[in-house]
C-alpha positions in Angstrom: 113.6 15.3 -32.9 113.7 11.8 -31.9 111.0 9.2 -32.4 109.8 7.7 -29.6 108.0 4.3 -30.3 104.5 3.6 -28.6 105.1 1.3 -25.6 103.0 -2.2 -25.3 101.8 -2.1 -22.1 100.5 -6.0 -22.7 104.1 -7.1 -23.3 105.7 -4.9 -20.4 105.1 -6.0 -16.7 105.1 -3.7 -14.0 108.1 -3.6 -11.1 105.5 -5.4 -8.9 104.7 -7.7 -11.2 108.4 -8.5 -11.9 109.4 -8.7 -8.1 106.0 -11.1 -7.8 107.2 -13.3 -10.5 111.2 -13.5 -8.9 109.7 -14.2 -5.4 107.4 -16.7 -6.5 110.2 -18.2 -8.7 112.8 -18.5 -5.4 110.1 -19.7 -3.4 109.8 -22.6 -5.6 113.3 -22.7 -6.0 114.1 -23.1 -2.2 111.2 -25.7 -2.3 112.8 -27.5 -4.6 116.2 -27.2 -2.9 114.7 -28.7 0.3 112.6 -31.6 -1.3 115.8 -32.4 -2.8 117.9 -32.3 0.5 115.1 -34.7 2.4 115.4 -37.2 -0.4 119.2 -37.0 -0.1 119.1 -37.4 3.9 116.3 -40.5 3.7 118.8 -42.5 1.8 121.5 -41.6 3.8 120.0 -42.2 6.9 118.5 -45.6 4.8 121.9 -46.2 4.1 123.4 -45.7 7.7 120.8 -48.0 9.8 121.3 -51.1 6.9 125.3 -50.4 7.9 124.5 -50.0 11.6 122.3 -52.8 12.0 125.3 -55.5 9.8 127.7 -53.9 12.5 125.3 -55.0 15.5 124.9 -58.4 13.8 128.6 -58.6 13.3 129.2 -58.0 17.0 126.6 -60.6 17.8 128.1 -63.2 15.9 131.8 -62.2 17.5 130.8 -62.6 20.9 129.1 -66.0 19.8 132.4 -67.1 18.1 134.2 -66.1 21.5 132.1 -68.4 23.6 132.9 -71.1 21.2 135.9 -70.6 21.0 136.2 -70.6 24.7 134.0 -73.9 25.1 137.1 -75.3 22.3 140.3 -73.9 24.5 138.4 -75.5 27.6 138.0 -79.0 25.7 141.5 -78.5 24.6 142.4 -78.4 27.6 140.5 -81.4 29.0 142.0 -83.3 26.2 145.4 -82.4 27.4 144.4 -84.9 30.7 142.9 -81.7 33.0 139.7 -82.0 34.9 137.0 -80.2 32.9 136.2 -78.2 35.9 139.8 -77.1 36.0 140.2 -76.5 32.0 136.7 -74.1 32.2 138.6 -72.2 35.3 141.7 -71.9 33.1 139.8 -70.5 30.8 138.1 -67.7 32.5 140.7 -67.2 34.3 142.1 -66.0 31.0 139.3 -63.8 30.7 139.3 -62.5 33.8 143.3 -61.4 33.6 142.3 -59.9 29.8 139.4 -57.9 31.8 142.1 -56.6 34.5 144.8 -55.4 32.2 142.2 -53.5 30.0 140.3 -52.0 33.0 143.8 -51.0 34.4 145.1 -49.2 30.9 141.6 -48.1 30.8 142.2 -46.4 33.4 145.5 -45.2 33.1 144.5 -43.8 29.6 141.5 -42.2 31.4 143.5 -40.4 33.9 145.4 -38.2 31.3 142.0 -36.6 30.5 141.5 -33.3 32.1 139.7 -30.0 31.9 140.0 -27.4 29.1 142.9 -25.6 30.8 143.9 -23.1 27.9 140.4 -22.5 27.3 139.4 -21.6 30.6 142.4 -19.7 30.7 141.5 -17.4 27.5 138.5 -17.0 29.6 139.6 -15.8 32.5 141.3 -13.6 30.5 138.6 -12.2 27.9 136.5 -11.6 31.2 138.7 -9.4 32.7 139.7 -7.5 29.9 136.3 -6.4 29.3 135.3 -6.1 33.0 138.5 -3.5 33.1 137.4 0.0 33.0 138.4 1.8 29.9 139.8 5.8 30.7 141.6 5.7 27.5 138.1 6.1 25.4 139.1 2.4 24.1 136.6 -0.3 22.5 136.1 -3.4 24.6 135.7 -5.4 21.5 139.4 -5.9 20.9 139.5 -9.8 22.1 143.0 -10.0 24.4 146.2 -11.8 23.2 145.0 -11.1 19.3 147.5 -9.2 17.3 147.5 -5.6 18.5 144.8 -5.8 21.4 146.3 -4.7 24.9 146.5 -8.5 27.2 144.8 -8.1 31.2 147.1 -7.2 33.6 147.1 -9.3 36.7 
């Protein structure tokens, strides 16, 4: 015979009780997870406009110390014994020769970009494969050119 011992049922909690408990406790977990996540993310993006907005100063202050600089090769020049008028053309003549070679590499550079090629390619092919019909009984979920999956005939 074995002695059973009298259960509490003030200090036992009932499977609903206990799933109640773990839901409420993952609820407030998550919660937590999130609040923590938003605080994280407000000093990033904190962070990433104070950066952004130094680079945007930065720039502003370049392109000033480019026209200054500009203004001082232009005097240079005039101090050399040219005309001011021809010094300032000199100048953005400069500019203007700077502006051509980087439009024309610009372009050149932009000229090399073309459309997805191998991607449409794959495709092309995926669509066929699975617009083939099947007598075989096989699966159209086999993705073509992977290791063992037939490739479209054209």
């Amino acid at each position: 015979m074995t002695a059973t011992t009298p259960r509490d049922s003030s200090t036992e909690q009932t499977l609903g009780a206990l799933f109640a408990t773990a839901s409420r406790d993952l609820s407030t977990l998550v919660r937590s997870e999130i609040e923590l996540a938003k605080a994280e993310i407000r000093v990033d993006v904190k962070n990433g406009a104070t950066g952004g907005a130094m680079f945007g100063a930065a720039a502003f202050l370049g392109v000033l110390a480019v026209i200054l600089l500009s203004i001082a090769a232009a005097y240079g020049l005039v101090a050399l014994g040219l005309h001011p008028g021809w010094a300032f053309l000199i100048v953005a003549g400069g500019y203007l020769l700077l502006a051509a070679i980087l439009g024309l590499v610009g372009k050149k550079v932009i000229s090399k970009v073309g459309p997805p090629e191998r991607t449409i390619r794959t495709s092309k092919e995926t669509a066929s494969f699975l617009k083939r019909p099947r007598s075989d009984g096989a699966t159209a979920d086999r993705t073509p050119g992977a290791a063992g999956a037939p490739t479209p005939r054209r």
